[in-house]
PDB file of N, H, CA, C and O in Angstrom:
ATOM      1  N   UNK A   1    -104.029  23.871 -38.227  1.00  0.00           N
ATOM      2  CA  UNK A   1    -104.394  24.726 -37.109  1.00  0.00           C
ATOM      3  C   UNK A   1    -104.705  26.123 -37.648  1.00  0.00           C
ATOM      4  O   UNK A   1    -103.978  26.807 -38.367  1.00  0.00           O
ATOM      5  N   UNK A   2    -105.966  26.433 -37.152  1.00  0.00           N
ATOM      6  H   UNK A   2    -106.557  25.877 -36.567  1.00  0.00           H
ATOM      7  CA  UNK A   2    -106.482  28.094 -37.859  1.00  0.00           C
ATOM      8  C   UNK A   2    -105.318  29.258 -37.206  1.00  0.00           C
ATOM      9  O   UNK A   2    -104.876  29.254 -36.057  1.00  0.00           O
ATOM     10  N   UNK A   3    -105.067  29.994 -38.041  1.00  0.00           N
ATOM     11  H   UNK A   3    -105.427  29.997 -38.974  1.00  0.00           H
ATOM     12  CA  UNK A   3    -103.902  31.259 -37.547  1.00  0.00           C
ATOM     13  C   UNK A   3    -104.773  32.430 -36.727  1.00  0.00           C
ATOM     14  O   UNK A   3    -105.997  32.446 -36.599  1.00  0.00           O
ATOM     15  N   UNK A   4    -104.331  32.880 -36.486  1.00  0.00           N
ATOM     16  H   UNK A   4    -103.337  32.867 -36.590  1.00  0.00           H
ATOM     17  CA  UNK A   4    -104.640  34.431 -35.619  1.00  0.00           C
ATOM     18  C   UNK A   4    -104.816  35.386 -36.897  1.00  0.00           C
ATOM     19  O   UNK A   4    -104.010  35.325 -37.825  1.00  0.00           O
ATOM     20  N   UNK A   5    -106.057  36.393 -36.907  1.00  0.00           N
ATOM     21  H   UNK A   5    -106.712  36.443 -36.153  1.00  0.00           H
ATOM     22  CA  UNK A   5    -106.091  37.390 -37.763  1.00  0.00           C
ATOM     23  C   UNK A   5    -105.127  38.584 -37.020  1.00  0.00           C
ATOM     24  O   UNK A   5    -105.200  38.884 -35.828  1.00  0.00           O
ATOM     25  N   UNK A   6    -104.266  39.149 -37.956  1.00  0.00           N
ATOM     26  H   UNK A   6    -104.206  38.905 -38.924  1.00  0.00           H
ATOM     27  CA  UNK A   6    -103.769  40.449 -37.579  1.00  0.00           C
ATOM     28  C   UNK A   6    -104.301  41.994 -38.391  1.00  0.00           C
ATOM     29  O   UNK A   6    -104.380  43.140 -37.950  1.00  0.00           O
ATOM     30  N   UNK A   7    -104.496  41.618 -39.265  1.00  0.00           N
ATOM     31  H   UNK A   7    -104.431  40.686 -39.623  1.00  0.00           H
ATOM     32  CA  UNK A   7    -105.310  42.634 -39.739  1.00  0.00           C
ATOM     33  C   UNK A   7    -105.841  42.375 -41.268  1.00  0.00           C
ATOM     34  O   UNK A   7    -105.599  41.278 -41.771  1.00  0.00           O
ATOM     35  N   UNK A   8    -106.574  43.381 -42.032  1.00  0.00           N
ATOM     36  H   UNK A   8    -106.771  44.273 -41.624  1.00  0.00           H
ATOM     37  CA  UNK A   8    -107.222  43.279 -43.151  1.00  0.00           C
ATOM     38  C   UNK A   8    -107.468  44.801 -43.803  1.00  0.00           C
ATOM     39  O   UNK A   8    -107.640  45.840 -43.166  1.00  0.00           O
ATOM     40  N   UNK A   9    -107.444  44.680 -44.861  1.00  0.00           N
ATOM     41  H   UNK A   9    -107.305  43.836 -45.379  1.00  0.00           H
ATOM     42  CA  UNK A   9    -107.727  45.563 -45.605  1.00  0.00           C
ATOM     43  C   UNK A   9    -108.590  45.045 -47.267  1.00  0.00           C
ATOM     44  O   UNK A   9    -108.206  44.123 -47.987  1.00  0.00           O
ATOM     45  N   UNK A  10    -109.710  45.888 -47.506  1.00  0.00           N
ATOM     46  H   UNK A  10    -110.021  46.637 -46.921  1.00  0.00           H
ATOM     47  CA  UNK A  10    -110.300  46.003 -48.937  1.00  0.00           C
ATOM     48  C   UNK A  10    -109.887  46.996 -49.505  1.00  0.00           C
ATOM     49  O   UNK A  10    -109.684  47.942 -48.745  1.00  0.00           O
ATOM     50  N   UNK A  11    -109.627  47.208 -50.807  1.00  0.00           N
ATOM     51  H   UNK A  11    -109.792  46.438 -51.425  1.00  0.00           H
ATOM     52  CA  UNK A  11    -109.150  47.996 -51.718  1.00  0.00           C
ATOM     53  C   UNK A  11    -110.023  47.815 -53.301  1.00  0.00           C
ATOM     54  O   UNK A  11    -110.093  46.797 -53.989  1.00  0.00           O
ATOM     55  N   UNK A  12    -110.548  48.995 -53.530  1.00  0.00           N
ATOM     56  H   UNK A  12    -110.491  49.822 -52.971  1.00  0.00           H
ATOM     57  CA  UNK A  12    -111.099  48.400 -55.382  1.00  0.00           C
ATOM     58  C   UNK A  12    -109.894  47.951 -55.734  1.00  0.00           C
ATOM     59  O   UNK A  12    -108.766  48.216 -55.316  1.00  0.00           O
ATOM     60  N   UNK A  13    -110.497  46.862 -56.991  1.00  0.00           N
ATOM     61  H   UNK A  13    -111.413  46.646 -57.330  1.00  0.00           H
ATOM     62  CA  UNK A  13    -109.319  46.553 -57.862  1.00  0.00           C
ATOM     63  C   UNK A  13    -110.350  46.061 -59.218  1.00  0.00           C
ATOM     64  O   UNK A  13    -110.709  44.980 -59.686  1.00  0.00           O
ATOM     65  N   UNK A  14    -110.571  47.424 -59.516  1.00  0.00           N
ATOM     66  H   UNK A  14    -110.279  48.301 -59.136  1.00  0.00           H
ATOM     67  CA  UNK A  14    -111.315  47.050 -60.990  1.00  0.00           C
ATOM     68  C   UNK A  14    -112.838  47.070 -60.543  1.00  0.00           C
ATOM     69  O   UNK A  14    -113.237  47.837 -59.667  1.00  0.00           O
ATOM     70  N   UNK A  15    -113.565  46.274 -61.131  1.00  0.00           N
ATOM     71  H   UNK A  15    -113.241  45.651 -61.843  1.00  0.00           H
ATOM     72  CA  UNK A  15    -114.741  46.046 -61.343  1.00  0.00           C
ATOM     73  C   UNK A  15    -114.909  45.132 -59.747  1.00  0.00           C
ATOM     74  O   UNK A  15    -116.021  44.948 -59.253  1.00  0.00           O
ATOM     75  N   UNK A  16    -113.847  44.716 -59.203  1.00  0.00           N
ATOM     76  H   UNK A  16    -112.943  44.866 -59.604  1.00  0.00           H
ATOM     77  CA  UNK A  16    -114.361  43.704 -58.055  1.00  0.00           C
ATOM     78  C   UNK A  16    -113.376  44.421 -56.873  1.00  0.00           C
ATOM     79  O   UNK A  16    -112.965  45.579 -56.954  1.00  0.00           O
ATOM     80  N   UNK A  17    -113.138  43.656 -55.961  1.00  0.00           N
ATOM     81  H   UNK A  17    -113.472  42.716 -55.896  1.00  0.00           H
ATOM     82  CA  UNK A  17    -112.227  44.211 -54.073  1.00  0.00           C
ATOM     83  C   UNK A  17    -111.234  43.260 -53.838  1.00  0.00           C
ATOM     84  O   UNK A  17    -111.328  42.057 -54.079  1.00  0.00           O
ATOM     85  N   UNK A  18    -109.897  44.077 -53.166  1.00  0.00           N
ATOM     86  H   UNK A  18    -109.820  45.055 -52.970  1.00  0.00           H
ATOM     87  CA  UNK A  18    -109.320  42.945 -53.062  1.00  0.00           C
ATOM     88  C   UNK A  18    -109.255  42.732 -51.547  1.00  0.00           C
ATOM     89  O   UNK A  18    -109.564  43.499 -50.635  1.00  0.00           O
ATOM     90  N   UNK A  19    -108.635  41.139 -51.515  1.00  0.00           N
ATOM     91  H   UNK A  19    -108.384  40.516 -52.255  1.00  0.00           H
ATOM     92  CA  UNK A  19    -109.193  41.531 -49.922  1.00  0.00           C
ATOM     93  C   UNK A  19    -107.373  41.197 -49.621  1.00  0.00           C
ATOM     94  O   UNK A  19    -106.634  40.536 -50.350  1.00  0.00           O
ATOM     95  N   UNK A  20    -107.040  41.844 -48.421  1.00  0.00           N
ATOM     96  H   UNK A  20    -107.640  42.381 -47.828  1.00  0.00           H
ATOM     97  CA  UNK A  20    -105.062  41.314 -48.327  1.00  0.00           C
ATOM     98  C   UNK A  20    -105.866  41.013 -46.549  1.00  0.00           C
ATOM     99  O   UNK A  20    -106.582  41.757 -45.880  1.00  0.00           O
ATOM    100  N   UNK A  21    -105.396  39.765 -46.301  1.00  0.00           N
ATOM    101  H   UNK A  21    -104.814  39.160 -46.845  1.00  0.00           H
ATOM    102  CA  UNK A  21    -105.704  39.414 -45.065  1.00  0.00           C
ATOM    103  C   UNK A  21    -104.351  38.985 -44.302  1.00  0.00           C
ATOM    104  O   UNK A  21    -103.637  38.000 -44.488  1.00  0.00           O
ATOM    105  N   UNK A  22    -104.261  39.765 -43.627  1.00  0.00           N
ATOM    106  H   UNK A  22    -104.841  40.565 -43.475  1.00  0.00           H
ATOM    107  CA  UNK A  22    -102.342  39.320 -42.698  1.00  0.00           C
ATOM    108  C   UNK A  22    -102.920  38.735 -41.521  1.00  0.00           C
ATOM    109  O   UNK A  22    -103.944  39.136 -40.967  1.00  0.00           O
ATOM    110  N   UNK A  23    -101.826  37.250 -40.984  1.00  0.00           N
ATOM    111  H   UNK A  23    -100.995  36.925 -41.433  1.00  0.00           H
ATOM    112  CA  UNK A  23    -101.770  36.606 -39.771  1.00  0.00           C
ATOM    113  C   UNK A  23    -101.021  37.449 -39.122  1.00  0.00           C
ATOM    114  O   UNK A  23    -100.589  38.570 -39.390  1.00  0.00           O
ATOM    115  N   UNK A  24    -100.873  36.332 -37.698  1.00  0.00           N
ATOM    116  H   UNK A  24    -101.223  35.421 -37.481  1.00  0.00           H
ATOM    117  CA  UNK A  24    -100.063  36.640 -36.454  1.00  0.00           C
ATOM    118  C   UNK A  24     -98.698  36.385 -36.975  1.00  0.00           C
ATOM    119  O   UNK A  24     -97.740  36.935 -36.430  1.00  0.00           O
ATOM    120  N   UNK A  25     -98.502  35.438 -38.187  1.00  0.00           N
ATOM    121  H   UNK A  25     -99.280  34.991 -38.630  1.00  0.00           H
ATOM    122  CA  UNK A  25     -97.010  35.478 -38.544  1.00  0.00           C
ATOM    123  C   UNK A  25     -96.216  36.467 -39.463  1.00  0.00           C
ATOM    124  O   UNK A  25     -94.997  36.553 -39.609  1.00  0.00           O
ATOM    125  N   UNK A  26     -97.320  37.263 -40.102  1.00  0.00           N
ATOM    126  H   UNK A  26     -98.310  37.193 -39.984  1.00  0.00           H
ATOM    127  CA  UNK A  26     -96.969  38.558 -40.925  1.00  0.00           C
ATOM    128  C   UNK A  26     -97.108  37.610 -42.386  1.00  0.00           C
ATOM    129  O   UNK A  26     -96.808  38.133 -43.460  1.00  0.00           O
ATOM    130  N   UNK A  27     -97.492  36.461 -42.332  1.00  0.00           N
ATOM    131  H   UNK A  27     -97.736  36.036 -41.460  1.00  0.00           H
ATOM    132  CA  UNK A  27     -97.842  36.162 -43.857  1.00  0.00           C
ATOM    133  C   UNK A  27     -99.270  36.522 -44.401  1.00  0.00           C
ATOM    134  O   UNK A  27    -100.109  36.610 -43.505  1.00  0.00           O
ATOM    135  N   UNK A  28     -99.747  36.758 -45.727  1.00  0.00           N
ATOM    136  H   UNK A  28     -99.065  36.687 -46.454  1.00  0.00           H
ATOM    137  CA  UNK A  28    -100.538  37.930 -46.119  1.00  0.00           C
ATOM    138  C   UNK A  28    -101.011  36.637 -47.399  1.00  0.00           C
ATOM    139  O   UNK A  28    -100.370  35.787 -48.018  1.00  0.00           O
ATOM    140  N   UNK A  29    -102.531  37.077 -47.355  1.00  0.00           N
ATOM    141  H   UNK A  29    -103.051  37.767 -46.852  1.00  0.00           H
ATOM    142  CA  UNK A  29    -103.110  36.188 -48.437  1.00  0.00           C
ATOM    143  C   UNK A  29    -104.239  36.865 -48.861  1.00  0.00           C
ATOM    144  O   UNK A  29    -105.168  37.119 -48.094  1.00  0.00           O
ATOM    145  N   UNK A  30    -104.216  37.301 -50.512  1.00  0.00           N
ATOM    146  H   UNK A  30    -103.461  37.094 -51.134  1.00  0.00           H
ATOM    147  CA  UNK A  30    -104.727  38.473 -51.447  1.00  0.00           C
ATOM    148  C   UNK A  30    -106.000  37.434 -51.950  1.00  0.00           C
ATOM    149  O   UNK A  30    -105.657  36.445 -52.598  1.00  0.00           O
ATOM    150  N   UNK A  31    -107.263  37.609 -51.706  1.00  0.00           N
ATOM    151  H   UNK A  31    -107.541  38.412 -51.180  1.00  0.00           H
ATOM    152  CA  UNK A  31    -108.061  37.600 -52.517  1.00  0.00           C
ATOM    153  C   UNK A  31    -109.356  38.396 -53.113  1.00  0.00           C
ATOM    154  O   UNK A  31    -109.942  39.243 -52.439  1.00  0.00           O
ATOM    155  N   UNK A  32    -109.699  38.086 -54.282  1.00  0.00           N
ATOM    156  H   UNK A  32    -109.223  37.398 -54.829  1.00  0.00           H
ATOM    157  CA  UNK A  32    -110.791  39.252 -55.141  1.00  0.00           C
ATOM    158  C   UNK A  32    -111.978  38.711 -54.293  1.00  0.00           C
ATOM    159  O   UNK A  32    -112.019  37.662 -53.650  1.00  0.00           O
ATOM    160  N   UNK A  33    -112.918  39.650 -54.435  1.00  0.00           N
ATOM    161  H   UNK A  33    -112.885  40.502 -54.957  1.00  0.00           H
ATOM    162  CA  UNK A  33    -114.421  39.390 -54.171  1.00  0.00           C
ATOM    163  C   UNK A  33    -114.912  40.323 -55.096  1.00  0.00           C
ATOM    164  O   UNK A  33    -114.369  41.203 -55.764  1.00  0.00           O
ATOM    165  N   UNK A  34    -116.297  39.846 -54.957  1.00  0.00           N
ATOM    166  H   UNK A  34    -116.739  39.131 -54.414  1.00  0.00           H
ATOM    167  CA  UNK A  34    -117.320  40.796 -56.223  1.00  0.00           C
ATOM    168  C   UNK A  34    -118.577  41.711 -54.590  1.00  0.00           C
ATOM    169  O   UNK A  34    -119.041  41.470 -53.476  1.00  0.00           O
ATOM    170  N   UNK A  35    -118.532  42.369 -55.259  1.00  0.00           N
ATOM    171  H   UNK A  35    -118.154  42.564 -56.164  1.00  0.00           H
ATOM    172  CA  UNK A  35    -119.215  43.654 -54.244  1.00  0.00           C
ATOM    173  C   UNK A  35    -120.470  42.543 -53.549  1.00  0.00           C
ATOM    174  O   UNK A  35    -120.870  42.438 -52.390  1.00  0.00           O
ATOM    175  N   UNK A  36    -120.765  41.984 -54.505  1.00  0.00           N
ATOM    176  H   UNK A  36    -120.440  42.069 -55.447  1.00  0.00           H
ATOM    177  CA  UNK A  36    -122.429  40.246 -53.901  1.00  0.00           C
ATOM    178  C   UNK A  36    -121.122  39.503 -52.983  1.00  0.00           C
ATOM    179  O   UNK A  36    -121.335  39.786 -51.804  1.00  0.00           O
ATOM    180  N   UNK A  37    -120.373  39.004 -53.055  1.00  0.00           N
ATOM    181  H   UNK A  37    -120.200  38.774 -54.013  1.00  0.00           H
ATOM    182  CA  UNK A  37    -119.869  38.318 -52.233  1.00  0.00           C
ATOM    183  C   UNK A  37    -119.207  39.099 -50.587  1.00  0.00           C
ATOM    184  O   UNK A  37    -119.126  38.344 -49.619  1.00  0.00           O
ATOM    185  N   UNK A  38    -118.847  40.363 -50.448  1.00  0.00           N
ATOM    186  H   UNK A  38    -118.912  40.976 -51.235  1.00  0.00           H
ATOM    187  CA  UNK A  38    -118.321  41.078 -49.632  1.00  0.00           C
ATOM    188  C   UNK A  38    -119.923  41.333 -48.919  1.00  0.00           C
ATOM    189  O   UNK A  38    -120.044  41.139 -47.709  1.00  0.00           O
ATOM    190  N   UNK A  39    -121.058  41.752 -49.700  1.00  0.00           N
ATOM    191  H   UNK A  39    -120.960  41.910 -50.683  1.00  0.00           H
ATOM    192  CA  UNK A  39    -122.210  41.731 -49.056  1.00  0.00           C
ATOM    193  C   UNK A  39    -122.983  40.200 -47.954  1.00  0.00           C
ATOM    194  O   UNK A  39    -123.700  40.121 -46.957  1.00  0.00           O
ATOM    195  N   UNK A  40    -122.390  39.362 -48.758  1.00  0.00           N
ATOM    196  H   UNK A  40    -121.807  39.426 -49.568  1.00  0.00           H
ATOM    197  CA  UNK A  40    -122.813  37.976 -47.985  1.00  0.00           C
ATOM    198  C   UNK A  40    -121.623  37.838 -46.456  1.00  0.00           C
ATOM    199  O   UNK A  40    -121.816  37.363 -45.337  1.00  0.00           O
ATOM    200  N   UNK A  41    -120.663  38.354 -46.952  1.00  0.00           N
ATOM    201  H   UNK A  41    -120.506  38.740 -47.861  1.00  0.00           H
ATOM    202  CA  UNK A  41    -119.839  38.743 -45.676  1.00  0.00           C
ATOM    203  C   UNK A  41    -120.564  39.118 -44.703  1.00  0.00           C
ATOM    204  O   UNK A  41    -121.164  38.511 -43.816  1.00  0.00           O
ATOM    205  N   UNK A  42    -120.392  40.604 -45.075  1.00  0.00           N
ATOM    206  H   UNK A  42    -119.905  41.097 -45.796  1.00  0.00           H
ATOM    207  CA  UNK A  42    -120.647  41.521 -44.314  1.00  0.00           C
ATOM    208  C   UNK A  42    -121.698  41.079 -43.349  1.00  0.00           C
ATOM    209  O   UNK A  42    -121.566  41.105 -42.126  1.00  0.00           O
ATOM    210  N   UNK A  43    -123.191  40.502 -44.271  1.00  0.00           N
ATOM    211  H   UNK A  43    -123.298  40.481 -45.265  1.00  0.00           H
ATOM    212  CA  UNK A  43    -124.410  39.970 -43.679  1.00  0.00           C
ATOM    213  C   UNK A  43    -124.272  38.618 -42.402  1.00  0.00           C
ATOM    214  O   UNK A  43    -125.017  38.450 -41.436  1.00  0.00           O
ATOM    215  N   UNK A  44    -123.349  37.988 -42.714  1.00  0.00           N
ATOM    216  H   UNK A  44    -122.744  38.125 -43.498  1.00  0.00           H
ATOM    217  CA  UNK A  44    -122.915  36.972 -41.609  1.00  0.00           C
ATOM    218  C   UNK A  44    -122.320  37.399 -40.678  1.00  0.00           C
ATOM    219  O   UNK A  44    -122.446  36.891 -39.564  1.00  0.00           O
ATOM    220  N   UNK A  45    -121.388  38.620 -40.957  1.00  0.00           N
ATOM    221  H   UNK A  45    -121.286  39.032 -41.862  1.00  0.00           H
ATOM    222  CA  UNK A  45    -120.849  38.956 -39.483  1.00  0.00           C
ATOM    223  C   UNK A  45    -121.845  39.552 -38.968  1.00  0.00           C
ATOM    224  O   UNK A  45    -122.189  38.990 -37.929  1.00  0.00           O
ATOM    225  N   UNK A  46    -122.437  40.399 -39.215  1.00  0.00           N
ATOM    226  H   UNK A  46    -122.158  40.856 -40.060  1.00  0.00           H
ATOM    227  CA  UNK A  46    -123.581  41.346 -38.602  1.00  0.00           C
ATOM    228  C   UNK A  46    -124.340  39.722 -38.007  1.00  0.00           C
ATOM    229  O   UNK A  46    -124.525  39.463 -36.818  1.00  0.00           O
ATOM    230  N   UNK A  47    -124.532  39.204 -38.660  1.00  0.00           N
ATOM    231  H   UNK A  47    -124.382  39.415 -39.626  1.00  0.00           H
ATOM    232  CA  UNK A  47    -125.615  38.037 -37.580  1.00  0.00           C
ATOM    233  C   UNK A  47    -124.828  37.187 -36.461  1.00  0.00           C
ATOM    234  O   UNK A  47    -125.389  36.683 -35.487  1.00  0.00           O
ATOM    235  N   UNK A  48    -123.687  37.113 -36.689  1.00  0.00           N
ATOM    236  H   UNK A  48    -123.232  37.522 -37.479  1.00  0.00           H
ATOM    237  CA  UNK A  48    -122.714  36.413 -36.064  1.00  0.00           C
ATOM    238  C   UNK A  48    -122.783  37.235 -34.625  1.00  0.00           C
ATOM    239  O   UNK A  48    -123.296  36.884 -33.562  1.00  0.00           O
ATOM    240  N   UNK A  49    -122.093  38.439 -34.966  1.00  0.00           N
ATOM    241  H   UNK A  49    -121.676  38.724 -35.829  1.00  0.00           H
ATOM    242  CA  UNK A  49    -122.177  39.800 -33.829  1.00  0.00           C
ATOM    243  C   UNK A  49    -123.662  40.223 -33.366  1.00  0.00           C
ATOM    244  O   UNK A  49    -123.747  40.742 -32.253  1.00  0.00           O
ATOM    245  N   UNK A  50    -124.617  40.082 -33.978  1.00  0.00           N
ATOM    246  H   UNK A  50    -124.548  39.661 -34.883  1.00  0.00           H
ATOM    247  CA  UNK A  50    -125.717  40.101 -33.111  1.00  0.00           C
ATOM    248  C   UNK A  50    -126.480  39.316 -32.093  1.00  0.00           C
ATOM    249  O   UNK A  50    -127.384  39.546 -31.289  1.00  0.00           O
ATOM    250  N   UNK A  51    -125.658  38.169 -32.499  1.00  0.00           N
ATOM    251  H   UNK A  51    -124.924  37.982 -33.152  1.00  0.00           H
ATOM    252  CA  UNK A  51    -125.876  36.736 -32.049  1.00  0.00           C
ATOM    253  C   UNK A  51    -125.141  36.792 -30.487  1.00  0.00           C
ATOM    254  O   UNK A  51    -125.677  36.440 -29.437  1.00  0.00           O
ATOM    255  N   UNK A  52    -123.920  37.277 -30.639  1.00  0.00           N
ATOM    256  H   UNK A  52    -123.484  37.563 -31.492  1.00  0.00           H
ATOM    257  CA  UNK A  52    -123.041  37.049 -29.660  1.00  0.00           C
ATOM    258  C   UNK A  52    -123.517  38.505 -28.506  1.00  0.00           C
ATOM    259  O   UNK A  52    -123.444  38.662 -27.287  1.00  0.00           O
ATOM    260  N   UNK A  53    -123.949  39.262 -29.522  1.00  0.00           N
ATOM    261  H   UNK A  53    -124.008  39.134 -30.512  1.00  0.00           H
ATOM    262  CA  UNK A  53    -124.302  40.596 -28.461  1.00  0.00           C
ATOM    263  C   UNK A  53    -125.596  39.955 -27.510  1.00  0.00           C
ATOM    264  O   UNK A  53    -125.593  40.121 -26.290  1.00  0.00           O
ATOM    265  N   UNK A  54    -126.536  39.316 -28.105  1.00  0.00           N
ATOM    266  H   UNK A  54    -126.539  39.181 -29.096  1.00  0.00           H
ATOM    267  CA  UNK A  54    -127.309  39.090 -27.548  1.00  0.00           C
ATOM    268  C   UNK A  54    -127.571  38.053 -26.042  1.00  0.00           C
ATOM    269  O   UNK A  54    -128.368  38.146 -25.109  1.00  0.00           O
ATOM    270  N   UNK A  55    -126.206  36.835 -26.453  1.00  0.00           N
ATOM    271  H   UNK A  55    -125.558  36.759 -27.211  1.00  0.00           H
ATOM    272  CA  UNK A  55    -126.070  36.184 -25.685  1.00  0.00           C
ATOM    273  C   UNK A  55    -125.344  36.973 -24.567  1.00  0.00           C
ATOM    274  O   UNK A  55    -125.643  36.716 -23.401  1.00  0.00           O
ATOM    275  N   UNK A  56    -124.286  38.040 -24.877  1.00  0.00           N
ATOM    276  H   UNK A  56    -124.043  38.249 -25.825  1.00  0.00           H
ATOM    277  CA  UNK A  56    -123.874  38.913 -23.710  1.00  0.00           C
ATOM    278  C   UNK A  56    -124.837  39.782 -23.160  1.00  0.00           C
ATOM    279  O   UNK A  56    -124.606  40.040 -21.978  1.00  0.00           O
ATOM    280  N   UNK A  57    -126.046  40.426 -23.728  1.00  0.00           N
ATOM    281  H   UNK A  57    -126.233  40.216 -24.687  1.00  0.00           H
ATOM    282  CA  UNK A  57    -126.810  40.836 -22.997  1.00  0.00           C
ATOM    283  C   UNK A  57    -127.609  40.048 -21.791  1.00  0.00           C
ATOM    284  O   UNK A  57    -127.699  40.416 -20.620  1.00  0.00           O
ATOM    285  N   UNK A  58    -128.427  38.307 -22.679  1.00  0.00           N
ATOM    286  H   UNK A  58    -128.354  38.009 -23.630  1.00  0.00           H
ATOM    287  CA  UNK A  58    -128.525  37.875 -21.416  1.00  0.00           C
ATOM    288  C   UNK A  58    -127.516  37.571 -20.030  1.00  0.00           C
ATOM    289  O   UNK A  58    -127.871  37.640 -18.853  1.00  0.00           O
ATOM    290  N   UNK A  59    -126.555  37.320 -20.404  1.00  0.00           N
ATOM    291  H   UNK A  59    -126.267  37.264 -21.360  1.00  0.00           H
ATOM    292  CA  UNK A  59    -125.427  37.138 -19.434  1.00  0.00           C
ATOM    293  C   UNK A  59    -125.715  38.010 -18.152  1.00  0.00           C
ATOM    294  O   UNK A  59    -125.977  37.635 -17.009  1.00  0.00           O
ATOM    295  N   UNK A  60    -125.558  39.638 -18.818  1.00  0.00           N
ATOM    296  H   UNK A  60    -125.346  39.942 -19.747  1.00  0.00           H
ATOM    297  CA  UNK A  60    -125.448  40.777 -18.245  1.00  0.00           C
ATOM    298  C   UNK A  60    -126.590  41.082 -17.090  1.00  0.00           C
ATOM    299  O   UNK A  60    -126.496  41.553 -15.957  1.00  0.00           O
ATOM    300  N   UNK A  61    -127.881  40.535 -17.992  1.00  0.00           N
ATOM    301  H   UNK A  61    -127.957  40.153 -18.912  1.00  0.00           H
ATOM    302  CA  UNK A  61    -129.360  40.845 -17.079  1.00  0.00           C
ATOM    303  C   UNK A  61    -129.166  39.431 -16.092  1.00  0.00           C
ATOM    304  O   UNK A  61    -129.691  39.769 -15.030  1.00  0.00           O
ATOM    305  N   UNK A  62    -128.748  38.247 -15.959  1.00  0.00           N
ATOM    306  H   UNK A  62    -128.322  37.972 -16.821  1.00  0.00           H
ATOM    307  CA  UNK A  62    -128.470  37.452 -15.194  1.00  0.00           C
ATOM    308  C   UNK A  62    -127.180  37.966 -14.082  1.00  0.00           C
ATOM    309  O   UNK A  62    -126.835  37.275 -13.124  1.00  0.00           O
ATOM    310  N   UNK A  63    -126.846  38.696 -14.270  1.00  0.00           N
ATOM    311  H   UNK A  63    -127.127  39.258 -15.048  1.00  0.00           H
ATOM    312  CA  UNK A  63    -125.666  39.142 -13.024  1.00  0.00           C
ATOM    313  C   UNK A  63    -126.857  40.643 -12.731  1.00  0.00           C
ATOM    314  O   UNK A  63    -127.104  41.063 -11.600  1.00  0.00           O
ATOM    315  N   UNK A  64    -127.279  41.070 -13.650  1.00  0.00           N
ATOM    316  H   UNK A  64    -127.079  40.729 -14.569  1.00  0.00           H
ATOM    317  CA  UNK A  64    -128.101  42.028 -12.958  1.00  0.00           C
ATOM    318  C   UNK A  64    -128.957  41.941 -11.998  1.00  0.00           C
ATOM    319  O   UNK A  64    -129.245  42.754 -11.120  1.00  0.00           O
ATOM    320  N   UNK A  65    -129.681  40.019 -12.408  1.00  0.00           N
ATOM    321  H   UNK A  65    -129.448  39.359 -13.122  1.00  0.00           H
ATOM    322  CA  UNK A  65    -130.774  39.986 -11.104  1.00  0.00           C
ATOM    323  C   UNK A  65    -130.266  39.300 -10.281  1.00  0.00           C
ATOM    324  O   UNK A  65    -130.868  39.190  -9.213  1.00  0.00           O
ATOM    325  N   UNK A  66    -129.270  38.747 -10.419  1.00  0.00           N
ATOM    326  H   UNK A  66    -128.780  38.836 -11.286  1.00  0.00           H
ATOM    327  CA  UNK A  66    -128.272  38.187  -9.307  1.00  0.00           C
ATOM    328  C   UNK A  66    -127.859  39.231  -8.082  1.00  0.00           C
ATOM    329  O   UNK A  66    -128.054  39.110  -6.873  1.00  0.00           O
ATOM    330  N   UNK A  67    -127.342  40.095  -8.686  1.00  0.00           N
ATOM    331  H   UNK A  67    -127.183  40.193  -9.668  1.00  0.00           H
ATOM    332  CA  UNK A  67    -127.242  41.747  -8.228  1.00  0.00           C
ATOM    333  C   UNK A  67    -128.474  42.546  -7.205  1.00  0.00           C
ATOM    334  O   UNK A  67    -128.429  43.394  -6.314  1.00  0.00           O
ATOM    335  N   UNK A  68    -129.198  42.020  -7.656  1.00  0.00           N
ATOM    336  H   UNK A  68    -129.235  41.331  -8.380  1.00  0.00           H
ATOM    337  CA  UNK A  68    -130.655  42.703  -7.278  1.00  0.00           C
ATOM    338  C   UNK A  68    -131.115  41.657  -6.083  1.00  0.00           C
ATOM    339  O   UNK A  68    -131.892  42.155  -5.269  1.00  0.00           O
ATOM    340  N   UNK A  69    -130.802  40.495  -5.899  1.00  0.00           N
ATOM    341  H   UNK A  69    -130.171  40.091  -6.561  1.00  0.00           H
ATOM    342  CA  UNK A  69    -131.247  39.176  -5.065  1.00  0.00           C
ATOM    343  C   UNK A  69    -130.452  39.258  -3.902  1.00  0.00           C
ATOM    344  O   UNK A  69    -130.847  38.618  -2.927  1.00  0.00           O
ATOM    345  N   UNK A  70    -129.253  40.015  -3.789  1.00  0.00           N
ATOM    346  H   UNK A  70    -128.932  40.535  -4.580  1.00  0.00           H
ATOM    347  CA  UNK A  70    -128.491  40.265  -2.860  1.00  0.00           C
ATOM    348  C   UNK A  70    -128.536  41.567  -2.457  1.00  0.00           C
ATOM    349  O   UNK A  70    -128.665  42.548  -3.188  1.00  0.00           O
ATOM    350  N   UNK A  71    -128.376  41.535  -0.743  1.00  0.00           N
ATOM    351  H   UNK A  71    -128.272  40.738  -0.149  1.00  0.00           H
ATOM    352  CA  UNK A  71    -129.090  42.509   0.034  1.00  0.00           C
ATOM    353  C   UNK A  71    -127.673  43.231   0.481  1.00  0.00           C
ATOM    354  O   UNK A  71    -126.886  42.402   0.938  1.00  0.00           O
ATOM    355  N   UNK A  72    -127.379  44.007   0.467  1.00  0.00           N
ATOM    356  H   UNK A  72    -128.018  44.680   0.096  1.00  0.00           H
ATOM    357  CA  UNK A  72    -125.889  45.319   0.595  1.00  0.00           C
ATOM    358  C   UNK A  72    -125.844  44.818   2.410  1.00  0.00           C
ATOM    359  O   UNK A  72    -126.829  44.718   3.142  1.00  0.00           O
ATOM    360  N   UNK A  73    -124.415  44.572   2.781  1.00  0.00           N
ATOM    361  H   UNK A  73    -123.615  44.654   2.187  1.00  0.00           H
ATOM    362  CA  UNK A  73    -123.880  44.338   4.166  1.00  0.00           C
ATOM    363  C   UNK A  73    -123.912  45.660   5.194  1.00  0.00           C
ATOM    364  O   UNK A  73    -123.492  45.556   6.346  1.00  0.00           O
TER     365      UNK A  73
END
């Protein structure tokens, strides 16, 4: 079963980053990345989150013309 993220932190550690990733249970799991791999990150969340922004925008313009289709009492 996947855990709950509680938080994260990057830190240099040399030539590469470390990454300390803590659960919801306070257990903590350290790994390196190389600056190319934190970039392939980074690049998936940004598409991930643009992805999801976008689907909330349509959402938003669908309650908007929903909004607009109904006449004030």
């Amino acid at each position: 079963m996947a855990r709950t993220l509680s938080s994260f932190t990057i830190t240099e550690a040399g030539d590469d980053y470390l990454l300390t990733i803590e659960d919801e249970s306070g257990a903590t799991h350290e790994l390196t990345a190389t600056y190319d791999q934190l970039d392939i990150i980074a690049e998936a969340l940004i598409e991930h989150l643009d992805a999801d922004d976008d689907d909330l925008d349509e959402i938003d313009d669908e309650d908007d013309d929903d909004a607009t289709d109904k006449k004030p009492a």
